[in-house]
C-alpha positions as CSV (number, residue, x, y, z in Angstrom):
1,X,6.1,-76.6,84.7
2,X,10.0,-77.3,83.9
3,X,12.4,-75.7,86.0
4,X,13.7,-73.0,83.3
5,X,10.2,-71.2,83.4
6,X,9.9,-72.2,87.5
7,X,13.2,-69.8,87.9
8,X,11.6,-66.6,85.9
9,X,8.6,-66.4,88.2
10,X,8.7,-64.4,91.7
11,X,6.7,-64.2,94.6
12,X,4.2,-61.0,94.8
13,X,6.2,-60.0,98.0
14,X,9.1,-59.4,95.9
15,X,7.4,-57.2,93.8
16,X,5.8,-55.5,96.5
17,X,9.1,-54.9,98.1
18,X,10.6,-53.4,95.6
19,X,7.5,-51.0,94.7
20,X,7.6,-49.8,98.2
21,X,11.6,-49.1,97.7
22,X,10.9,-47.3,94.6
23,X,8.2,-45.3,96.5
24,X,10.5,-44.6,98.7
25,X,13.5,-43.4,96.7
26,X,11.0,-41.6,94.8
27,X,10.1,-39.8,98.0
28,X,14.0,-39.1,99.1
29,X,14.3,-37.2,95.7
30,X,11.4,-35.4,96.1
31,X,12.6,-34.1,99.9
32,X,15.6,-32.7,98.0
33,X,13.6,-30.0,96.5
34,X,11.8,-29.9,99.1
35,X,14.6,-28.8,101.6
36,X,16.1,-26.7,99.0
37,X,19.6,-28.9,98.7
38,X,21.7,-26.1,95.9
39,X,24.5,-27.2,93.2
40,X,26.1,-30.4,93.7
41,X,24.7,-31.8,96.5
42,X,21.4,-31.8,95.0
43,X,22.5,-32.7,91.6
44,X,24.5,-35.1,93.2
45,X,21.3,-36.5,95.2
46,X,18.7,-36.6,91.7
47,X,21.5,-38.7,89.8
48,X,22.4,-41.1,92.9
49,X,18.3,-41.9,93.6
50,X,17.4,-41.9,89.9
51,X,20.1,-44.5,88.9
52,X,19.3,-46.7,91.9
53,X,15.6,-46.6,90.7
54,X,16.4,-47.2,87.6
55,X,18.8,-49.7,88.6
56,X,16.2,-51.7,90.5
57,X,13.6,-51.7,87.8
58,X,15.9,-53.3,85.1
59,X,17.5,-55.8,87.3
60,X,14.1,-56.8,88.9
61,X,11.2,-56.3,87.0
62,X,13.1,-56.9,83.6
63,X,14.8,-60.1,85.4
64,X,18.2,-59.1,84.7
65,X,19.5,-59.7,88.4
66,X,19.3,-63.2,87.8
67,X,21.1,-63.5,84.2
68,X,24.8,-62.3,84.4
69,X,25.5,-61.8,80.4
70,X,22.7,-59.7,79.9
71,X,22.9,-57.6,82.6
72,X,26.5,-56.7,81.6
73,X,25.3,-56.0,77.5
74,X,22.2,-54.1,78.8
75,X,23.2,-51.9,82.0
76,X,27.2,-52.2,81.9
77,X,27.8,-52.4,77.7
78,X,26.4,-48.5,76.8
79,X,27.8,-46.6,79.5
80,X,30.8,-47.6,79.2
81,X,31.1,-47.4,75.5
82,X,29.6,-43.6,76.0
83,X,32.4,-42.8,78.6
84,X,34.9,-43.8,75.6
85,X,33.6,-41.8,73.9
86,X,33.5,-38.9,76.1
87,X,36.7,-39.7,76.7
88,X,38.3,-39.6,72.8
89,X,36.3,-36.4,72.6
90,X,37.6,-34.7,75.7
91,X,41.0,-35.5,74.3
92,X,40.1,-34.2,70.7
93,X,39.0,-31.0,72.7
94,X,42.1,-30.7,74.1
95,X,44.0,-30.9,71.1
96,X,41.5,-28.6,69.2
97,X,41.9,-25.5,71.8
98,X,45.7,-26.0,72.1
99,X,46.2,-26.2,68.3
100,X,43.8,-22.6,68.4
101,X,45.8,-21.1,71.3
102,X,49.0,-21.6,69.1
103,X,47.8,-20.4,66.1
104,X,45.4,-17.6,66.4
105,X,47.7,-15.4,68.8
C-alpha cells in the first residue's frame, strides 16, 4: 500500500469518536427545546450545534481536516462569497429606501 492511500484511511476509533460527538451535539440541540430556551438564545444554540455537526462531518468523514486547499474552497469559499453578497445587497437596500424616503414624501 503506498503512503498517499496509507494517509486517507483512519482507525474505527476515530470514527466512533466522532459518532458519539455527533450523538451528543445532536442531544444538546434537542435539550434546547426541551428546556424551552425563547428567541436568540435558542436560535443562537440550533445554529452554533448544527454548524459544529456539520462542521465535524465534512472535515472528518469527507477527509477535509487533513487537506488544507479544499477545506478552504469547500467550507470557507461559499460563505464568504454569500456574505458579499449580502453585503452589496444590504448596501443596495440602503440606497433603495433612502432614494424612496426622498422622493415619495
Amino acid at each position: 500500500m503506498s503512503t498517499a492511500a496509507h494517509a486517507q484511511t483512519h482507525s474505527i476509533g476515530l470514527y466512533l469518536k466522532i459518532w458519539a460527538l455527533l450523538f451528543v451535539l445532536s442531544t444538546l440541540s434537542y435539550l434546547v427545546d426541551y428546556f424551552h430556551f425563547e428567541g436568540y438564545v435558542r436560535w443562537g444554540l440550533i445554529l452554533l450545534f448544527m454548524a459544529l455537526k456539520a462542521g465535524l462531518i465534512v472535515a472528518v468523514f469527507m477527509h477535509l481536516a487533513w487537506e488544507r486547499l479544499a477545506l478552504i474552497y469547500a467550507i470557507l469559499l461559499p460563505p464568504g462569497a454569500l456574505l458579499v453578497l449580502i453585503g452589496l445587497m444590504a448596501g443596495e437596500a440602503d440606497y433603495t429606501f433612502a432614494t424612496r424616503l426622498m422622493f415619495f414624501r
